[in-house]
N, CA, C and O atoms as a GROMACS GRO file, in nm:
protein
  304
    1UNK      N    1   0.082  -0.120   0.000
    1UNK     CA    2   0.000   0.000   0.000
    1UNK      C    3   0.086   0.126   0.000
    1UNK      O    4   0.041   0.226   0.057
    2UNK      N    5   0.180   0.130  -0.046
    2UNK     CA    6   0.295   0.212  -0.055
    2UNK      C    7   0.241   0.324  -0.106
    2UNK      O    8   0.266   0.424  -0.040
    3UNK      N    9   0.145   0.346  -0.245
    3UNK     CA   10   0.062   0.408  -0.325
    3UNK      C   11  -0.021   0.516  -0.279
    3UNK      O   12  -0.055   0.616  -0.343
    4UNK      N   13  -0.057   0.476  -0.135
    4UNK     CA   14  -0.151   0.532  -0.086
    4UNK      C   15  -0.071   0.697  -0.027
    4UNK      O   16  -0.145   0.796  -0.037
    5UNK      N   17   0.057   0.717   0.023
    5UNK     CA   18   0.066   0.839   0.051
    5UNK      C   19   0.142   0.909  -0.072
    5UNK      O   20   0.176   1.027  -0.064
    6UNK      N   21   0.159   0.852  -0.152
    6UNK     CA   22   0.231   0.904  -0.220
    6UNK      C   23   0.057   1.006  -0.328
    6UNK      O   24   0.066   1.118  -0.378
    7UNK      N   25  -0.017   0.956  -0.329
    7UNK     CA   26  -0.116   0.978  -0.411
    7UNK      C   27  -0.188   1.052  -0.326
    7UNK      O   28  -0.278   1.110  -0.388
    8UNK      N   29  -0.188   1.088  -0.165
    8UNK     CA   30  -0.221   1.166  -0.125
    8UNK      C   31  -0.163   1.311  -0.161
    8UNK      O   32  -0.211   1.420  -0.190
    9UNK      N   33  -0.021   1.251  -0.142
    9UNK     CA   34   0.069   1.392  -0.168
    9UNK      C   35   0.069   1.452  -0.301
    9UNK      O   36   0.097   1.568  -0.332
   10UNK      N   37   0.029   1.336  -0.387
   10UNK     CA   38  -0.034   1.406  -0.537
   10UNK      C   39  -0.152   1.555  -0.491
   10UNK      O   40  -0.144   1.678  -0.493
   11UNK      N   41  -0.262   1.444  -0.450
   11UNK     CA   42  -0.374   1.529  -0.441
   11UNK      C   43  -0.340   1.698  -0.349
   11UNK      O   44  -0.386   1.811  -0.367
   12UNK      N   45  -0.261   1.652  -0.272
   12UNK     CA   46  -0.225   1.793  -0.158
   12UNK      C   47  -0.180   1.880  -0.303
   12UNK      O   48  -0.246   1.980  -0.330
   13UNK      N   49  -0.092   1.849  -0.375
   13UNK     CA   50   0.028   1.944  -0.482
   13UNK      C   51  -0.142   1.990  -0.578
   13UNK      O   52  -0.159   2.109  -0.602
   14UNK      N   53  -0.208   1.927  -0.606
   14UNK     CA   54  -0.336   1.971  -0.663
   14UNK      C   55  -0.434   2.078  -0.614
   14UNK      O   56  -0.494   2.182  -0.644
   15UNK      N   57  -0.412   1.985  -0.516
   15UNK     CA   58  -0.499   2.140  -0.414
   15UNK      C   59  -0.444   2.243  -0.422
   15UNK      O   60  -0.492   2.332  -0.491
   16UNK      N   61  -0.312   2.260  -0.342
   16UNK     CA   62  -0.243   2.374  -0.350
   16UNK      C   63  -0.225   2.455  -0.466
   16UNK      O   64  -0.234   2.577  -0.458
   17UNK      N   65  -0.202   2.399  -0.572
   17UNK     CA   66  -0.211   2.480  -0.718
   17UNK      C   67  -0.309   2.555  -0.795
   17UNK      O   68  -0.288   2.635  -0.887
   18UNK      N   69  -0.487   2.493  -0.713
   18UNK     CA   70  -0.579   2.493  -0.736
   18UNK      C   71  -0.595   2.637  -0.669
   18UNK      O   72  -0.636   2.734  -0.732
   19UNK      N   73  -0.552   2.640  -0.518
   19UNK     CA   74  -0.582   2.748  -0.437
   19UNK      C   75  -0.506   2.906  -0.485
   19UNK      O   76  -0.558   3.014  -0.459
   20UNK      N   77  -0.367   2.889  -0.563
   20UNK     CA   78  -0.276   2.938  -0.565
   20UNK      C   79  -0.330   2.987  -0.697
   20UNK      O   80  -0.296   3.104  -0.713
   21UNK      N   81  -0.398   2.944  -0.794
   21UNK     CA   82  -0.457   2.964  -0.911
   21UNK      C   83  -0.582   3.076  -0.904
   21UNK      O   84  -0.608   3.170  -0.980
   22UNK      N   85  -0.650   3.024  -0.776
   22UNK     CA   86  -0.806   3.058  -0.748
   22UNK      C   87  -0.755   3.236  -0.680
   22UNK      O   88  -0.796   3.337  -0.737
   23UNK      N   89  -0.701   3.241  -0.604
   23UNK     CA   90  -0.616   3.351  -0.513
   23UNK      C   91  -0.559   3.452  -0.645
   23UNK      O   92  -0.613   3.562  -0.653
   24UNK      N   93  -0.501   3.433  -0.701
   24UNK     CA   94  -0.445   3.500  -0.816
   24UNK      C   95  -0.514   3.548  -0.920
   24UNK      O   96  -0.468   3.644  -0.981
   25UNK      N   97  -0.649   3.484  -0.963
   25UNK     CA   98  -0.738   3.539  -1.030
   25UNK      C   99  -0.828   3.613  -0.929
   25UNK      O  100  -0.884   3.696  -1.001
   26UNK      N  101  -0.868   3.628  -0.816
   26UNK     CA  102  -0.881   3.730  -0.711
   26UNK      C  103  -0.861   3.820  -0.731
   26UNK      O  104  -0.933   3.913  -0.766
   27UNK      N  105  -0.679   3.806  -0.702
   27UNK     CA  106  -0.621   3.959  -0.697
   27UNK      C  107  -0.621   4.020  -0.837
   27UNK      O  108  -0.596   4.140  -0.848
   28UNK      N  109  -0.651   3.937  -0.955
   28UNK     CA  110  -0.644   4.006  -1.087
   28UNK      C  111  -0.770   4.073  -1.072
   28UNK      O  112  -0.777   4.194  -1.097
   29UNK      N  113  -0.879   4.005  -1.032
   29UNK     CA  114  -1.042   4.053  -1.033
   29UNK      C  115  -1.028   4.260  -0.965
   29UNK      O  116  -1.051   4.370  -1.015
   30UNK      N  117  -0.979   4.206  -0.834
   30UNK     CA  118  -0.934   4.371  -0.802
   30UNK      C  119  -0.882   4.450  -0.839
   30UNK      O  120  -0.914   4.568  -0.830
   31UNK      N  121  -0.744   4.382  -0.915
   31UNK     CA  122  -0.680   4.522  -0.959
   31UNK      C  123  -0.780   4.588  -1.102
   31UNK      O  124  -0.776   4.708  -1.127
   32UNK      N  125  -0.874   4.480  -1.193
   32UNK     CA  126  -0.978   4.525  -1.254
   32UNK      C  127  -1.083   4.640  -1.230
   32UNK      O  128  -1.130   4.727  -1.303
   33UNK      N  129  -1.100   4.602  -1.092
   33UNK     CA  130  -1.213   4.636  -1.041
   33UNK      C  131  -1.133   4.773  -0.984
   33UNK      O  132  -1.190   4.880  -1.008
   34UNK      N  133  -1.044   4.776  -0.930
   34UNK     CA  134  -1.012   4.882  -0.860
   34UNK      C  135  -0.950   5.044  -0.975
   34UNK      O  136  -0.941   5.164  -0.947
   35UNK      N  137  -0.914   4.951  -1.130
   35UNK     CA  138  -0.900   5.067  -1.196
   35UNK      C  139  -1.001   5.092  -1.267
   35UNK      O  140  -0.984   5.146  -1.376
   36UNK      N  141  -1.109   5.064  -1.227
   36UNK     CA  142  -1.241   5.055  -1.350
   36UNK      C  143  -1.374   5.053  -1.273
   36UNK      O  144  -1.409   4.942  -1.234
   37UNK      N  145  -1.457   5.158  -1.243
   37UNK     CA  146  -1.573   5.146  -1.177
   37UNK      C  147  -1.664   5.088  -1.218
   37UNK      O  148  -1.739   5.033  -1.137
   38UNK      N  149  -1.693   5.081  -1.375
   38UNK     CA  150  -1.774   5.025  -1.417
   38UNK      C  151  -1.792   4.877  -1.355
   38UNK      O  152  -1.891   4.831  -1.298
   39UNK      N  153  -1.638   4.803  -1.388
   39UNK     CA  154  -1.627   4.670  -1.353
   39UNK      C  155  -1.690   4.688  -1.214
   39UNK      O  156  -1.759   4.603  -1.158
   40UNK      N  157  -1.660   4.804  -1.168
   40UNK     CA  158  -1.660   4.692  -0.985
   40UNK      C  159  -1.817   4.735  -0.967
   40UNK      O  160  -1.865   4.690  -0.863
   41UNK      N  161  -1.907   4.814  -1.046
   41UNK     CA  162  -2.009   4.858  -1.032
   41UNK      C  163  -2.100   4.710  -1.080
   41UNK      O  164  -2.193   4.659  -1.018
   42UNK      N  165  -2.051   4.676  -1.179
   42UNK     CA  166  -2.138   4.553  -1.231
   42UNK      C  167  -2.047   4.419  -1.128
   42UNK      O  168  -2.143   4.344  -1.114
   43UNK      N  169  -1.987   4.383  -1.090
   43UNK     CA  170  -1.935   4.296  -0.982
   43UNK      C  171  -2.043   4.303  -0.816
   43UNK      O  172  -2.064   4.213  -0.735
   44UNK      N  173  -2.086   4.427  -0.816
   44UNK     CA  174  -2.181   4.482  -0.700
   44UNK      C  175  -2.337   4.398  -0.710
   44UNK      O  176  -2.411   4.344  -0.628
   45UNK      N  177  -2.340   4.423  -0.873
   45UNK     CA  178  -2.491   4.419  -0.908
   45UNK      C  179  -2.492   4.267  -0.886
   45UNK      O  180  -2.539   4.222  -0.782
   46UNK      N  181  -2.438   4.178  -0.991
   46UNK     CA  182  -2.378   4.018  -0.985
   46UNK      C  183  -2.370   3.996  -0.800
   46UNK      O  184  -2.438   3.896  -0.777
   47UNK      N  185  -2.337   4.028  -0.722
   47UNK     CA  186  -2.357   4.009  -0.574
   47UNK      C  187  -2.484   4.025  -0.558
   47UNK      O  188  -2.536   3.934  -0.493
   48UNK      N  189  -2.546   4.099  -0.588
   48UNK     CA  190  -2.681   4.170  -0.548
   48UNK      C  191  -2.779   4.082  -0.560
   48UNK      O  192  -2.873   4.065  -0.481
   49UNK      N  193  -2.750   3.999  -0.701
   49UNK     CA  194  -2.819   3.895  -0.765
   49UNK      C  195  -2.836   3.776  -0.675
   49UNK      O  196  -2.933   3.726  -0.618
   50UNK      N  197  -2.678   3.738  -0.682
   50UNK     CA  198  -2.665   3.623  -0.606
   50UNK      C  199  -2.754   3.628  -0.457
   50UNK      O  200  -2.812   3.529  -0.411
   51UNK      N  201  -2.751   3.743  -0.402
   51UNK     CA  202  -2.816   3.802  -0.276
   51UNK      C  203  -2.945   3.763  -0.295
   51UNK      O  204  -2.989   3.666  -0.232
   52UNK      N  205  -3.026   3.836  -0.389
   52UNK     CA  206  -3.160   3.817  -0.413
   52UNK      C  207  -3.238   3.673  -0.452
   52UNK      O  208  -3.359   3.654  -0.454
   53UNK      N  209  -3.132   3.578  -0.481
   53UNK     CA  210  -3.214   3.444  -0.522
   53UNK      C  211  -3.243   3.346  -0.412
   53UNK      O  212  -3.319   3.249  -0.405
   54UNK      N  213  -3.159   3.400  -0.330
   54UNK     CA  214  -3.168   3.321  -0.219
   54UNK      C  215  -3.254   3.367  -0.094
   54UNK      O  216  -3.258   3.306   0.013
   55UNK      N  217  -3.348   3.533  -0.138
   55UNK     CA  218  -3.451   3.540  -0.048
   55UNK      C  219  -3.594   3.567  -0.119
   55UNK      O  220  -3.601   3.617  -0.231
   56UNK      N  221  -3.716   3.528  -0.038
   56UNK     CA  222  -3.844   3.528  -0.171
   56UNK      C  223  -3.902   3.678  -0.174
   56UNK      O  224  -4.004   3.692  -0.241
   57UNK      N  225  -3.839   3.815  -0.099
   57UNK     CA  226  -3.885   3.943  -0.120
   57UNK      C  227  -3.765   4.019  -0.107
   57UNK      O  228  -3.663   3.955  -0.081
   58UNK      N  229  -3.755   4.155  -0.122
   58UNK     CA  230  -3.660   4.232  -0.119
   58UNK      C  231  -3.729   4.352  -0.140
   58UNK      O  232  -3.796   4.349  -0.243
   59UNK      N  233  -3.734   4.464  -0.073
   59UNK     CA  234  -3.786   4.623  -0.044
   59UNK      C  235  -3.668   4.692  -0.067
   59UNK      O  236  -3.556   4.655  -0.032
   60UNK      N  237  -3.702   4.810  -0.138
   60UNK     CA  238  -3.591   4.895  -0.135
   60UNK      C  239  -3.614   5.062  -0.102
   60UNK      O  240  -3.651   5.151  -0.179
   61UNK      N  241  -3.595   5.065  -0.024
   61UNK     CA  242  -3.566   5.260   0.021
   61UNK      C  243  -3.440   5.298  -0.025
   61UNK      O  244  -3.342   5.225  -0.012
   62UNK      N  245  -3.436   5.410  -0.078
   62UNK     CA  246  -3.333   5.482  -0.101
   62UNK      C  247  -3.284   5.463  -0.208
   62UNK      O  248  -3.169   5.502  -0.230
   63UNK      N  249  -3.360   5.397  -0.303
   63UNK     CA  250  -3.271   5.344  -0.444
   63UNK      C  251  -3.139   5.177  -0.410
   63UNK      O  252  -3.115   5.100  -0.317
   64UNK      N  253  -3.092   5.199  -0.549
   64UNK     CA  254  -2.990   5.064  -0.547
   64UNK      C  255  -2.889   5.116  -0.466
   64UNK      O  256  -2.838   5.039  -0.385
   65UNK      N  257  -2.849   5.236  -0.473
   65UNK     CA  258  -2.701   5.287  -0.407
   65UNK      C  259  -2.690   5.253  -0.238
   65UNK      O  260  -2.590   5.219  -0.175
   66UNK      N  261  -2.791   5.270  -0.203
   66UNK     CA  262  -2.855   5.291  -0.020
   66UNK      C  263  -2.829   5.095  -0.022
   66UNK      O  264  -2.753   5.045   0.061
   67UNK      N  265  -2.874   5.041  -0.085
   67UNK     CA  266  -2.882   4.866  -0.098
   67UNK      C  267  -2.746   4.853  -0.088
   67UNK      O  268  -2.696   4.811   0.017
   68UNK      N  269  -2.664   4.890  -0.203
   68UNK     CA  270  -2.528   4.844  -0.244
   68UNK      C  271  -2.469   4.863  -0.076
   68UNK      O  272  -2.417   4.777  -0.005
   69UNK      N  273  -2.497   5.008  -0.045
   69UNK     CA  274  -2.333   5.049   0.027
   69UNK      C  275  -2.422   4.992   0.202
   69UNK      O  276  -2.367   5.028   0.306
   70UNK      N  277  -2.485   4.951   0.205
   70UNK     CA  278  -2.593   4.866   0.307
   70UNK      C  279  -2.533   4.723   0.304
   70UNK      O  280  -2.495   4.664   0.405
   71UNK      N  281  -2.530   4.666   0.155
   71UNK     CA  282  -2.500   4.521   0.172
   71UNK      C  283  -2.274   4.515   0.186
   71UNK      O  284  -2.212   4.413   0.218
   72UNK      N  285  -2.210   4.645   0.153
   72UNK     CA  286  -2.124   4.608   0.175
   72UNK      C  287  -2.082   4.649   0.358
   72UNK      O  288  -1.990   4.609   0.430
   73UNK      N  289  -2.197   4.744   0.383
   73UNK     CA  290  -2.132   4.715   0.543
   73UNK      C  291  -2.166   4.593   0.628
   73UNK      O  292  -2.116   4.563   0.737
   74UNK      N  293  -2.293   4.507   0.536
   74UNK     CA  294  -2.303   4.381   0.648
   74UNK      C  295  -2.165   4.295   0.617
   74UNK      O  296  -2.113   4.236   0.712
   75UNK      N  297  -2.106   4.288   0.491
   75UNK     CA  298  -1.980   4.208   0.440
   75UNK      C  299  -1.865   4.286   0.491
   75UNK      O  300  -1.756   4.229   0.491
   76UNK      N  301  -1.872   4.401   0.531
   76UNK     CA  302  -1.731   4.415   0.630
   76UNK      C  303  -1.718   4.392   0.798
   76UNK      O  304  -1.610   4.407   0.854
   0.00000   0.00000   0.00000
């Protein structure tokens, strides 16, 4: 059964490359987002979405802007 750690340590070098891959397109996503409002304006909305499917109502006062800068102080 010799196989067995060695094929673990495969899978670990997978992971790690996976994470190291996933992290790096991150930080590319920001530096996008951070020279380009548009991007990070439509990155907001795409959250917003994801936000909204997962509840069956949603009210809004104050317009989208009052929502946006609302849903990023519950995420800080």
């Amino acid at each position: 059964m010799w196989w067995k750690p060695k094929k673990a340590a495969q899978a670990n070098v997978i992971r790690r490359r996976e994470e190291t891959a996933a992290t790096r397109s991150l930080l590319n996503t920001a530096k996008v987002m951070e020279d380009n409002p548009v991007a990070l304006r439509l990155k907001e909305l795409e959250t917003l979405e994801k936000v909204t499917e997962k509840i069956d109502k949603i009210s809004v006062y104050g317009g989208l802007d009052s929502v946006l800068k609302d849903l990023v102080k519950i995420r800080a």
